[in-house]
C-alpha positions as CSV (number, residue, x, y, z in Angstrom):
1,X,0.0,0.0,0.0
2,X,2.8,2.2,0.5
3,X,4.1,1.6,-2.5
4,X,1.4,2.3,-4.4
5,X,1.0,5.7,-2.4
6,X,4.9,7.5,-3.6
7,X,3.9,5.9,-7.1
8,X,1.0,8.2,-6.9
9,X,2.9,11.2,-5.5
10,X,5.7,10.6,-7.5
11,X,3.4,11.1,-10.8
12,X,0.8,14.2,-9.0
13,X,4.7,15.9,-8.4
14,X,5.8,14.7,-12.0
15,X,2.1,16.1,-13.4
16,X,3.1,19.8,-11.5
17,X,6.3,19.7,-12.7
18,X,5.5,19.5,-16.3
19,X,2.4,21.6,-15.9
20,X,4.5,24.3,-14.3
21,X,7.4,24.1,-16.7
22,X,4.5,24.5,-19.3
23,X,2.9,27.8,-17.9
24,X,6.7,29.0,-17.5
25,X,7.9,28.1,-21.4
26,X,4.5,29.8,-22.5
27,X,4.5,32.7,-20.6
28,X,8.3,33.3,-21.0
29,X,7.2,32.9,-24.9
30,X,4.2,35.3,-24.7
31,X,6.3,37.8,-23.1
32,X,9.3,36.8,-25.7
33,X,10.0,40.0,-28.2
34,X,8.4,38.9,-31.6
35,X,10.2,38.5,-34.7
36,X,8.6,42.1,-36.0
37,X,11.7,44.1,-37.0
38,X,10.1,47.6,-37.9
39,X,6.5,48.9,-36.9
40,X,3.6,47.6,-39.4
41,X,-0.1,48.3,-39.7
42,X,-2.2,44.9,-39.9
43,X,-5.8,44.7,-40.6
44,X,-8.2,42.2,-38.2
45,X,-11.0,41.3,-40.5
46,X,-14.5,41.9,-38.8
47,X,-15.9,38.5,-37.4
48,X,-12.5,37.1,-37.2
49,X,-11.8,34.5,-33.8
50,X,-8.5,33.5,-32.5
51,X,-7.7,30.8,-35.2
52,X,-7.9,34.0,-37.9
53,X,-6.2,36.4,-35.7
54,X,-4.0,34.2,-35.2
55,X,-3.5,33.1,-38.9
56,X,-3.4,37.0,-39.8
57,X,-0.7,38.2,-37.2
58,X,1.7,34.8,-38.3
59,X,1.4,35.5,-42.2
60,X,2.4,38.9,-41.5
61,X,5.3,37.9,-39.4
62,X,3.9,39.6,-36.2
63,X,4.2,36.7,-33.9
64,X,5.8,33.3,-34.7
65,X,4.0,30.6,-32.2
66,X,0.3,31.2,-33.2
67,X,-1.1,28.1,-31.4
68,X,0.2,29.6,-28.6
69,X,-1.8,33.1,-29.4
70,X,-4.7,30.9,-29.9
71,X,-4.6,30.0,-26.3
72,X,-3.4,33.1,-24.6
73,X,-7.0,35.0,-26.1
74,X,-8.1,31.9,-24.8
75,X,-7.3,31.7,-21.4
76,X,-6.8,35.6,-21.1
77,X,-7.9,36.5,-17.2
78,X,-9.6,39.3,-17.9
79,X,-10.7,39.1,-22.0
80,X,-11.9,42.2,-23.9
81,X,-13.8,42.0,-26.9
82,X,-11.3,42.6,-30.2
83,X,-12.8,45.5,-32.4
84,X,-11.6,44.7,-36.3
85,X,-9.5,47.0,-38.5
86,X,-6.3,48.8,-38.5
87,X,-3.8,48.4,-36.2
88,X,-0.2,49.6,-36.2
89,X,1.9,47.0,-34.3
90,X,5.2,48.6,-32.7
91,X,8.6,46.4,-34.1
92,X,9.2,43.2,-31.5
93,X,5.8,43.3,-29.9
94,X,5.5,40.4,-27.7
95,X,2.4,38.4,-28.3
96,X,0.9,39.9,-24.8
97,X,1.7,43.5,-26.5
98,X,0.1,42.1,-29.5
99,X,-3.2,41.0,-27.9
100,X,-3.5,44.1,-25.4
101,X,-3.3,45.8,-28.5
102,X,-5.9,44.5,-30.2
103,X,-8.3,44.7,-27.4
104,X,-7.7,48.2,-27.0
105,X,-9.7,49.4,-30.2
106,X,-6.7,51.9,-30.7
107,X,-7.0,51.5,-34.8
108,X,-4.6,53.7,-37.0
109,X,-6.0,57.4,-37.8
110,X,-5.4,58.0,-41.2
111,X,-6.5,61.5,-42.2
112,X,-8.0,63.4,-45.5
113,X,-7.4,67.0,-46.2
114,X,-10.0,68.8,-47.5
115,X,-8.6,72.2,-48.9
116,X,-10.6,75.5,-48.5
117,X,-11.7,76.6,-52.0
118,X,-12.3,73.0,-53.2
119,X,-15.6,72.3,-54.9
120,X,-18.0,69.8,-54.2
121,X,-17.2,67.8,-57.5
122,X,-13.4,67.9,-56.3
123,X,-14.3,67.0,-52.9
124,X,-16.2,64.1,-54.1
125,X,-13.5,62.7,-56.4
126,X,-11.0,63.3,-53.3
127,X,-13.3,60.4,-51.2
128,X,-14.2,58.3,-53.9
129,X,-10.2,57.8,-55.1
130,X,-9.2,57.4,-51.1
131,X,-8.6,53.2,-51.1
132,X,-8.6,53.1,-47.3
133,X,-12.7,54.2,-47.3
134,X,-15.6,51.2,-48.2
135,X,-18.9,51.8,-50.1
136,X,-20.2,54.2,-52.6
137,X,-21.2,57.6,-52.5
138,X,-24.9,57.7,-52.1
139,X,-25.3,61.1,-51.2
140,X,-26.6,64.4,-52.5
141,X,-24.4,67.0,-52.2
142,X,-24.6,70.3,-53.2
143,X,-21.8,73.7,-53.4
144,X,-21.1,74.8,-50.3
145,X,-22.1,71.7,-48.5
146,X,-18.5,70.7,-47.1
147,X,-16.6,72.3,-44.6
148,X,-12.8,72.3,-45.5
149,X,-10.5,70.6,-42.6
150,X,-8.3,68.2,-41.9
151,X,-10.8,65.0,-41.0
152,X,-9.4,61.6,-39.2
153,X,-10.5,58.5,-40.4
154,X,-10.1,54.4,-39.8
155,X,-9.9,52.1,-42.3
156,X,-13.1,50.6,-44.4
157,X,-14.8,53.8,-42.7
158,X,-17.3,54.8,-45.0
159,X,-17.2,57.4,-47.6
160,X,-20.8,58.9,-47.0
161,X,-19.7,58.8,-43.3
162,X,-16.8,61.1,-43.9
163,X,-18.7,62.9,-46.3
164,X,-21.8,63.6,-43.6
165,X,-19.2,64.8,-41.1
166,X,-17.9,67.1,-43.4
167,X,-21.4,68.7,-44.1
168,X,-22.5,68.3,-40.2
169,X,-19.2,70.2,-39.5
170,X,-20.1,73.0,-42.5
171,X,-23.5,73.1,-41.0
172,X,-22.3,74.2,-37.9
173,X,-20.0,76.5,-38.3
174,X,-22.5,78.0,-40.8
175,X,-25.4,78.6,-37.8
176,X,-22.8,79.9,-35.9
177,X,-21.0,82.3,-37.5
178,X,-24.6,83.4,-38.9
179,X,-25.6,83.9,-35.7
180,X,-23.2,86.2,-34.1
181,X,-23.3,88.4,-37.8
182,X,-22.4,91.5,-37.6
183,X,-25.8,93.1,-37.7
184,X,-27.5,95.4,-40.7
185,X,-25.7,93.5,-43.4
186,X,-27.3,92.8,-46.6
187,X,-27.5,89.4,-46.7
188,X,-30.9,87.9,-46.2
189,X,-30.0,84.4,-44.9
190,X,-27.5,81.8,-44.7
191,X,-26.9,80.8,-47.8
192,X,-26.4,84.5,-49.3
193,X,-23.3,84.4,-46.2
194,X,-22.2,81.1,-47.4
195,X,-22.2,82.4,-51.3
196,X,-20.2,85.6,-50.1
197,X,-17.7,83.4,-48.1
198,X,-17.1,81.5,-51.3
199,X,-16.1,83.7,-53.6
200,X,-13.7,85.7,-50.5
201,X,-12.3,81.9,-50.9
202,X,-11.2,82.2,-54.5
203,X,-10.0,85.9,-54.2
204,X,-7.8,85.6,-51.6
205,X,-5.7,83.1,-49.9
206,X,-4.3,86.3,-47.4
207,X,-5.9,85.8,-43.9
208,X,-5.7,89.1,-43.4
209,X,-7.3,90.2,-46.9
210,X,-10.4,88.3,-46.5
211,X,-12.6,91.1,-44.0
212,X,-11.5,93.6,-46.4
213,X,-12.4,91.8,-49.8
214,X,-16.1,91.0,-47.7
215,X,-16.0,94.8,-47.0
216,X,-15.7,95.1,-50.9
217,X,-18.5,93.3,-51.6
218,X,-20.6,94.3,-49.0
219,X,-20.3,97.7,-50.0
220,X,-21.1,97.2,-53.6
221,X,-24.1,94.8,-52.6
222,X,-25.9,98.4,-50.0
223,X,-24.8,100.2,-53.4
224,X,-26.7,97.9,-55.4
225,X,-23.5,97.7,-57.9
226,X,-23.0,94.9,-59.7
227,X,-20.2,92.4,-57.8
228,X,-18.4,91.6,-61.4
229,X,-16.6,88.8,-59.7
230,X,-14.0,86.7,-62.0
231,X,-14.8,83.9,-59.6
232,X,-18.4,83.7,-60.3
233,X,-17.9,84.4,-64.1
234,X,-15.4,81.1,-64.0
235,X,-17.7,78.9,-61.6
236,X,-20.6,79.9,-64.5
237,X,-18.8,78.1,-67.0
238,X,-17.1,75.1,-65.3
239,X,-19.8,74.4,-62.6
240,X,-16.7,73.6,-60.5
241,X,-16.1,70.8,-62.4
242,X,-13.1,71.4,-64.3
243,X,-10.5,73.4,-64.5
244,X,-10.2,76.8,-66.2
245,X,-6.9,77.3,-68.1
246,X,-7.5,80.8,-70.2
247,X,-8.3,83.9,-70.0
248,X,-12.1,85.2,-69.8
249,X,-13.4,86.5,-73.2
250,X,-15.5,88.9,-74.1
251,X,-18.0,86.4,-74.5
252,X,-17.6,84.9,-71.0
253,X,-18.2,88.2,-69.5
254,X,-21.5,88.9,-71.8
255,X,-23.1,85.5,-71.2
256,X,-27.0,85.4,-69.6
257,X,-25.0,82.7,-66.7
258,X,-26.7,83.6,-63.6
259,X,-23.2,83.6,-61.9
260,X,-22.1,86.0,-64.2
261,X,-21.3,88.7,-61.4
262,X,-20.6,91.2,-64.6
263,X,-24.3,91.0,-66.2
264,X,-26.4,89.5,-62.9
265,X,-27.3,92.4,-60.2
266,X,-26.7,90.9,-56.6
267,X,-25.0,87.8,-55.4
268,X,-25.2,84.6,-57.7
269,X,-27.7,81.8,-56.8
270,X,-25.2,80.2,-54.4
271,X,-21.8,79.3,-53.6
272,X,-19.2,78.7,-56.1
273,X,-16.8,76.5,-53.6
274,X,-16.8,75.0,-50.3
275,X,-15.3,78.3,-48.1
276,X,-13.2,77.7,-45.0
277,X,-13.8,78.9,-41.2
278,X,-11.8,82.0,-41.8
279,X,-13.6,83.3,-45.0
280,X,-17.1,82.6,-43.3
281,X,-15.7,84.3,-40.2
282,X,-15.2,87.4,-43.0
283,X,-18.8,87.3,-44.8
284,X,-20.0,87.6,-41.3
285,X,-17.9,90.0,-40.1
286,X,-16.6,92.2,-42.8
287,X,-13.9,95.1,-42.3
288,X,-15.2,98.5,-41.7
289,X,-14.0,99.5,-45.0
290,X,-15.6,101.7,-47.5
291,X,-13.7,100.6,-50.3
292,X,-15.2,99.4,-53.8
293,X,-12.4,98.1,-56.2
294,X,-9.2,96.0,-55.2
295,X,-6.3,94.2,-58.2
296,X,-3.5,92.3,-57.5
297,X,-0.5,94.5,-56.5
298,X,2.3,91.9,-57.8
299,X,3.3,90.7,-54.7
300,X,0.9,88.4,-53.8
301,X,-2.0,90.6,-52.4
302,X,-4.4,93.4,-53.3
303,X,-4.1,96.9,-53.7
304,X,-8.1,98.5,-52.1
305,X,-9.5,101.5,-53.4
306,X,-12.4,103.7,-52.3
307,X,-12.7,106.1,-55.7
308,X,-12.4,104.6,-59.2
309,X,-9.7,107.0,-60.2
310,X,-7.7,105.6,-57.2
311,X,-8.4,102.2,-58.3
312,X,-7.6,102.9,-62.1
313,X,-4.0,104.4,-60.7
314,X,-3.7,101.1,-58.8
315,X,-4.5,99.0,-62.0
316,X,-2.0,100.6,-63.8
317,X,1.2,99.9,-61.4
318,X,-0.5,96.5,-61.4
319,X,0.1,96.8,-65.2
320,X,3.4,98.2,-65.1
321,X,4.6,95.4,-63.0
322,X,3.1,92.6,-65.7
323,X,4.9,94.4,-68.2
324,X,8.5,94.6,-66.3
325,X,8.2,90.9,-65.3
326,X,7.7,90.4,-69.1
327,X,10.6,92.2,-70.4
328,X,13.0,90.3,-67.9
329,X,11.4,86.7,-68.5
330,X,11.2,87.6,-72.0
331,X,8.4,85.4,-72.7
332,X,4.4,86.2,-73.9
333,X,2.4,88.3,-71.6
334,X,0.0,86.5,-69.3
335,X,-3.6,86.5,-70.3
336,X,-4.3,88.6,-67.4
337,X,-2.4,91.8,-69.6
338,X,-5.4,91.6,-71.6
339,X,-7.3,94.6,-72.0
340,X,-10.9,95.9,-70.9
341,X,-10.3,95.8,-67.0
342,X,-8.4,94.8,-63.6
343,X,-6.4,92.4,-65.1
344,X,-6.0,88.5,-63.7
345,X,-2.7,87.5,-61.2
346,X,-0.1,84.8,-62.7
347,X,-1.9,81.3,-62.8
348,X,-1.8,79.4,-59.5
349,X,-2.8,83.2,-57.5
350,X,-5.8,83.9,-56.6
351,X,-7.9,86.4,-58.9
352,X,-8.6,89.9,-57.9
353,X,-12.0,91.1,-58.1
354,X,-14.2,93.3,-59.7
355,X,-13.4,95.5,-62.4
356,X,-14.1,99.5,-63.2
């Protein structure tokens, strides 16, 4: 009997043994560096268990025992749920790292830029050509709907999710800018703001500029003047979907568009471009300016002017300045040297506003 009593210890010591040495090897492994020598981004596919997890983080050479991953989400003491997607694994992540990792829901932020001045149509091309975003774009969307900013993202995020942020965000910052307006402007609601605030976008990229180019147009809108914006004439003929590469005609100025600024009385039907905070900040809250006229003074801004005659002496140093530039470049005049007006910056500037 006592025999058969130390053969029975002798195998409940050998059974702890082992199982300890176990526990020890596998924990010593789970805590081991992994064989990850820079930092990568791996994507958990949604509905995935341990077996794919697993399968995913050893064909991307994040861990190298994954039987052993299997059971640590297994017989995890406290387990979280794993949220799928993007994750950005630092280099030698032990498999412990690895897991507390995924359980953390941290995914990778990727972020889209949405540049003030785009249009809609470029917006939408911007979304629909970013690979990281799922689905279609379902949406309608309309000028002026999208508020330029830099917007975080996850992966397989959804474009009309981005996109409803983006108009959410626009909405907002529209009601309240409107709604701490200076008061007595002439601007009967909130889309005649957001329509100013788009073409202050294409005339100037200068913070600084933009009160004083609203002030402009402010002025000529109580004077009942017409606004005769190149902007406007431009967005008339592209819609905002493609880009304009001359010079306005005669023609262009003359057409019956209703965003022809040059022919139409008032503001045009709506905005021409999606506006950023600033240049709504500056339809809202315009200078206290009584200028009329402003032209590009060659280095990079505008020269304002309250009398024509002022204005006409400022459009000629403008002119003077074209002409210098093309006597040392020795090239063709720009289009904007044409003749009949204000005339248009270097392409890639913004365009000055309105003529005589």
């Amino acid at each position: 009997m006592l025999s058969y009593f130390r053969w029975v210890l002798f195998f409940v010591v050998l059974f702890v043994t082992l199982m300890g040495g176990a526990l020890w090897l596998g924990n010593t492994l789970l805590n081991a560096s992994g064989p990850l020598d820079a930092a990568k981004n791996i994507v958990i596919p949604r509905g995935a268990g341990p077996q794919t997890m697993a399968k995913v983080l050893l064909e991307e050479g994040v861990i190298a025992h994954p039987r052993l991953f299997r059971v640590a989400v297994m017989i995890d003491p406290t387990p979280k749920p794993i949220k799928a997607g993007e994750y950005e694994v630092p280099a030698h992540a032990s498999m412990w790292q690895v897991l507390e990792l995924l359980q953390s829901g941290k995914l990778v932020q990727r972020r889209l830029t949405v540049v003030e001045g785009m249009t809609t149509a470029e917006v939408i091309d911007l979304v629909k050509n970013t690979p990281a975003l799922s689905g279609e774009i379902t949406l309608d969307l309309k000028e002026g709907d999208l508020l330029p900013e830099t917007y975080f993202y996850s992966r397989d995020d959804t474009r009309d999710g981005l996109l409803l942020r983006m108009k959410e965000a626009m909405e907002k910052t529209l009601d309240e800018a409107w709604r701490k307006r200076t008061a007595g402007l002439p601007l009967a609601n909130r889309l005649q703001a957001l329509t100013l605030a788009s073409i202050i976008e294409k005339e100037t990229a200068i913070p600084a500029e933009r009160p004083k180019v609203a002030a402009v147009y402010i002025n000529r809108l109580r004077r009942r003047m017409k606004l005769e914006s190149d902007p406007t004439t431009i967005y008339g003929i592209t819609q905002g979907k493609v880009p304009f590469n001359r010079e306005l005609t005669r023609a262009d100025l003359q057409s019956n568009s209703p965003y022809n600024t040059y022919v139409v009385a008032g503001l045009p039907p709506g905005p021409i471009c999606n506006p950023g905070r600033a240049s709504i900040l500056a339809a809202t809250h315009p200078a206290r300016d009584r200028a009329l006229w402003f032209v590009a003074d060659g280095q990079g801004g505008h020269a304002f002017a309250r009398t024509l005659g002022e204005h006409n002496r400022n459009v000629e140093r403008w002119r003077q300045i074209q002409r210098e530039r093309a006597e040392q470049q020795r090239t063709p005049q720009t289009p904007s040297d044409a003749p009949g007006g204000p005339s248009l910056p270097p392409p890639g500037q913004q365009r000055p506003a309105p003529r005589p």
